[in-house]
C-alpha positions in Angstrom: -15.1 -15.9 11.2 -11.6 -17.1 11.1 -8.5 -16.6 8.4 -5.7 -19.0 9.4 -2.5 -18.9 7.9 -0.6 -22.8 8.3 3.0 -22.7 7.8 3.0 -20.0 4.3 6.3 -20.3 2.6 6.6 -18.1 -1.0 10.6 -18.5 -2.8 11.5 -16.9 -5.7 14.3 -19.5 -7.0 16.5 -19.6 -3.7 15.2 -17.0 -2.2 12.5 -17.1 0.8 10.4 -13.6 0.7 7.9 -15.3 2.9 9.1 -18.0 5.5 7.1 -20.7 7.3 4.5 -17.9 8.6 1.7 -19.5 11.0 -1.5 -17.6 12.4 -4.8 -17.0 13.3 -7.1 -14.1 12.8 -10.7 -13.1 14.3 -12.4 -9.9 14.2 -10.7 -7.0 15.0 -7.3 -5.1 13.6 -4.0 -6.3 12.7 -0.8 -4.7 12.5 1.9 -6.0 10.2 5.0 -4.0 10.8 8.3 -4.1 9.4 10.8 -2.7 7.3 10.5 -2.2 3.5 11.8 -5.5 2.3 10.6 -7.6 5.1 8.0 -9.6 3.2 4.7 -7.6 4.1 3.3 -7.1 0.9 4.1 -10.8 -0.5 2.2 -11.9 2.1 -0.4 -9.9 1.5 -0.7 -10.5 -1.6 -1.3 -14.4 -0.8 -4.0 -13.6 1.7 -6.0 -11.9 -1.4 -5.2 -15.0 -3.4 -3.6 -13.2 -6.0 -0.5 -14.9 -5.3 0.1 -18.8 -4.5 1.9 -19.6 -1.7 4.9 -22.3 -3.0 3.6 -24.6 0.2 1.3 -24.1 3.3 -2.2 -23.0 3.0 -4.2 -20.2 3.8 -7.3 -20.9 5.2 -11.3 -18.9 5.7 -13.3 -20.6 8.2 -11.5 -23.6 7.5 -12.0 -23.8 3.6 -8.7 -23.0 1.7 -8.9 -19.3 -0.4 -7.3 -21.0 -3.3 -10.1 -23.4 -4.4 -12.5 -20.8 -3.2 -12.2 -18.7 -6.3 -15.2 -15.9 -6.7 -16.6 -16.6 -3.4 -13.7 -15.9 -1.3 -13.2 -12.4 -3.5 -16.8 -11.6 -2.8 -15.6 -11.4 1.0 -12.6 -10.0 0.3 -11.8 -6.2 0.3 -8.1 -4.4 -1.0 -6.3 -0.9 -1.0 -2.7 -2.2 -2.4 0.0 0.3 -2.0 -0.3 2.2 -5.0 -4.2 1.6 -6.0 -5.2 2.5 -9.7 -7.7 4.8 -10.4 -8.8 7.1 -13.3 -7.3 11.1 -12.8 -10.3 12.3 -15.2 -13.1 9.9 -14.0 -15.4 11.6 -10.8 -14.9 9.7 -7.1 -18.6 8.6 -8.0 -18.1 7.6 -11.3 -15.0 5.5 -10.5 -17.2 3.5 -7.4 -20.0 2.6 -9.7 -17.2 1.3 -12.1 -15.3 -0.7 -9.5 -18.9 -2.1 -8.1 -19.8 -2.9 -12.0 -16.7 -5.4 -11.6 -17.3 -6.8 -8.6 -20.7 -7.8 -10.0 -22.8 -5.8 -7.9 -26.4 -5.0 -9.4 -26.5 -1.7 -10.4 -29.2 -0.6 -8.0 -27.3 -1.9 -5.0 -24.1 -0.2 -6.3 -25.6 3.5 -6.3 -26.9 3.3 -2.7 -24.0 1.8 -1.5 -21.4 4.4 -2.9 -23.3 7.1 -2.0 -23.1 6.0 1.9 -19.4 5.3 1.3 -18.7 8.8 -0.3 -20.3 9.9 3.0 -18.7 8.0 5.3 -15.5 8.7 3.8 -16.6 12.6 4.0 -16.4 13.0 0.1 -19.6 13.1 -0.6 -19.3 16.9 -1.4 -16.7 16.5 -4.2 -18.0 13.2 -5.6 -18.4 14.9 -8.9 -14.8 16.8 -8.9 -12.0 14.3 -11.2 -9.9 12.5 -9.0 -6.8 14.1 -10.2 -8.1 17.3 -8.5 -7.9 15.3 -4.8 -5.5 15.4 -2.0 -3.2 12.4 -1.0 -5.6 11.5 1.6 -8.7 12.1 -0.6 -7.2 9.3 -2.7 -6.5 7.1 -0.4 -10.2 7.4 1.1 -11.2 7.0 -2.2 -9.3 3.4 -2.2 -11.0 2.5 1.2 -14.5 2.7 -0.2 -13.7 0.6 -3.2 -12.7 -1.8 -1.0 -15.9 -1.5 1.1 -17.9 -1.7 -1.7 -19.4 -5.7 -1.5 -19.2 -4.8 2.2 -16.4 -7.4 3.1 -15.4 -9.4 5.7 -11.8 -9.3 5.6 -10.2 -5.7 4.7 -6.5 -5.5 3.8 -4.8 -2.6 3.6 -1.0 -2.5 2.4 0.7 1.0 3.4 -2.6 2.7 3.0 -1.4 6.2 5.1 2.1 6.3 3.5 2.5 10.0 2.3 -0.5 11.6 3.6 -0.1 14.5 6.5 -0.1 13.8 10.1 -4.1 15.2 10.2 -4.9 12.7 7.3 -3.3 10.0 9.1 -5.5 10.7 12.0 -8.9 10.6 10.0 -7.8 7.7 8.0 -6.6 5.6 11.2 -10.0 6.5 13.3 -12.1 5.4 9.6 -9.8 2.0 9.4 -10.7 1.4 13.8 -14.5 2.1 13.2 -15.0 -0.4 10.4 -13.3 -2.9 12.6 -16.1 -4.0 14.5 -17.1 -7.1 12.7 -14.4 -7.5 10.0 -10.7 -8.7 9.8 -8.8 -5.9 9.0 -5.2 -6.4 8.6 -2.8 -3.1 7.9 0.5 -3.2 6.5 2.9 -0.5 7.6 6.3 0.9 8.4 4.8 3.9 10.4 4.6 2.8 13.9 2.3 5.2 15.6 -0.5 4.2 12.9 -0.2 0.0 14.4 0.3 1.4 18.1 -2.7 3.7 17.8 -5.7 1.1 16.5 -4.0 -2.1 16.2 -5.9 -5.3 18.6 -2.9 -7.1 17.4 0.6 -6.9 16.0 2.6 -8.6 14.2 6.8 -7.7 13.9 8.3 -9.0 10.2 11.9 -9.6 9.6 13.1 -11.3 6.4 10.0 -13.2 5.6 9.2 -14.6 9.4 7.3 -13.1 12.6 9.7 -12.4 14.9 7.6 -11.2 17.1 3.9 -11.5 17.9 0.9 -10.0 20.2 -0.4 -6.8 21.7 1.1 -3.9 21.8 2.2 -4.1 25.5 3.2 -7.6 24.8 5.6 -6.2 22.5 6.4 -2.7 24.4 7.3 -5.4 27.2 10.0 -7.5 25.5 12.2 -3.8 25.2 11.3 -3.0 28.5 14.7 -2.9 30.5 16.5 -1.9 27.5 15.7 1.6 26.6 18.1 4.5 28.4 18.6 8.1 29.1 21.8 9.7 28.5 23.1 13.6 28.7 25.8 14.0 26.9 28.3 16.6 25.7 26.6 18.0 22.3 29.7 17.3 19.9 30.1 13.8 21.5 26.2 12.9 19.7 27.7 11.7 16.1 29.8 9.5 17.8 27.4 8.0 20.1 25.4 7.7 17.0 28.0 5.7 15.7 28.4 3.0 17.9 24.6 2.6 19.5 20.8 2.5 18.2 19.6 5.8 19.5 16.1 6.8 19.0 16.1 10.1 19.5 17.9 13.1 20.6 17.4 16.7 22.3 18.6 19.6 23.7 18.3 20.6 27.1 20.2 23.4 27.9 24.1 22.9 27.5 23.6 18.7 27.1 22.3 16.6 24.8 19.7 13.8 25.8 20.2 10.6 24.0 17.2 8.0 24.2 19.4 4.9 23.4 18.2 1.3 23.0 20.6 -1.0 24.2 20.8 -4.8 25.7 23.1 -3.4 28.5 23.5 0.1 30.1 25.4 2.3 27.5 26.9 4.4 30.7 27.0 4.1 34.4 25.1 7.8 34.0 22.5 6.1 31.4 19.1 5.9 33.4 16.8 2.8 32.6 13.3 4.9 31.0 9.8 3.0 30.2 9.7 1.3 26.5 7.4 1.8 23.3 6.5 0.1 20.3 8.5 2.4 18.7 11.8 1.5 20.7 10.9 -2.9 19.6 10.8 -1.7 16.0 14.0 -0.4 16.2 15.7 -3.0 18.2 15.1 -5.4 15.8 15.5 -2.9 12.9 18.6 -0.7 14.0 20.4 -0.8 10.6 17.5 0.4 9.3 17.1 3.6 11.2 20.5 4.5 10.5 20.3 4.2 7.0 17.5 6.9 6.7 
């Protein structure tokens, strides 16, 4: 099984969302990172052939999605940022719906939401309206419509933005144990959910990979450039100012700065390991600082 990506360029008049983007995918999880704005979800949307790509192909086991049609959505399963559902319809209800639209016999439909609702762990309020549910209800909820014709290629755009650090958790270890013999590729801008389960990453920067592997093959290109610094407390804004610092706290009467720098900010600045976390913001300071 193999989705290939050949040189996927998508404008909007002048403007390249999507630039010249080349890859190959096998089994296994793949991170998409970057900041809002970076092209994530265009591309996305061109690997569930709901958008064109204006040239390049994208290609399943060598056969391009596009001429595909019905066949390649059969394989094909989607939680899009902001999934619609029906606030007064049951969790049950609303899978039998979506399976009655993906043209899966009725039969087939009911045995396979029930072992979704319990593999999700809603089977206890699969009656209860879906307005009554939690963030991360919801967004299991999404997952198992998207598991419905059992697919071989899962994508998931910012499917664990707004739920709670424990929801996070169960939704990360649900995403990592469906894995196993699909292609699931996750969109995100939070970090920690790519460095926790992702095989492979991918770092996007207006429209293009600008970087590309595992994540210590990414943890290693910042290695070297990531620093310690205590500092005066009322000199932090300052050093704010003028450096991409990553985090700050107090230890007794100093401030220690974790600063992420090309060269050593200080002759006192001592040279600390690197994370994933550190790469995102080297090539996404301005970003940081606007939050």
């Amino acid at each position: 099984m193999e989705l290939s990506l050949n040189n996927i360029t998508k404008k909007y008049g002048d403007k390249k969302v999507v630039n010249n983007v080349t890859t190959t995918m096998t089994p296994g999880v793949y991170g998409l990172l970057g900041a809002n704005g970076a092209g994530k979800t265009t591309l996305m949307r061109m690997m569930t052939a709901i958008l064109e790509p204006t040239s390049g192909e994208i290609l399943f086991d060598k056969e391009n999605i596009m001429k595909m049609g019905a066949e390649y959505r059969s394989i094909l399963g989607y939680l899009p940022q902001d999934f619609g559902y029906y606030p007064n319809s049951s969790a049950k209800d609303f899978l039998l719906y979506i399976a009655t639209l993906k043209g899966i016999p009725s039969k087939v439909a009911k045995i396979k939401a029930q072992e979704l609702l319990d593999t999700i762990g809603l089977s206890d309020v699969a009656n209860k309206k879906i307005k009554t549910y939690s963030g991360g209800m919801k967004q299991r909820l999404g997952i198992a419509q998207a598991l419905l014709n059992d697919p071989q290629i899962l994508i998931l755009d910012e499917p664990t933005a707004g739920l709670d650090p424990k929801e996070r958790v169960k939704f990360r270890n649900l995403i990592s144990s469906l894995a196993q013999n699909r292609i699931v590729i996750l969109s995100t801008h939070i970090v920690s959910d790519v460095e926790a389960i992702a095989d492979k990453v991918f770092l996007m920067k207006y429209g293009q990979f600008v970087s590309e592997g595992t994540i210590q093959d990414l943890i290693d290109e910042v290695q070297g450039h990531v620093w310690e610094l205590a500092i005066n407390p009322k000199e932090a804004d300052t050093w704010e100012e003028k450096m991409t610092v990553a985090n700050l706290r107090r230890e007794g009467n100093c401030t220690i700065l974790r600063i992420i720098s090309e060269e050593s900010p200080s002759e006192s600045a001592i040279c600390i390991p690197a994370t994933l976390e550190d790469l995102y913001l080297y090539h996404f300071p301005m970003e940081r600082s606007k939050q």
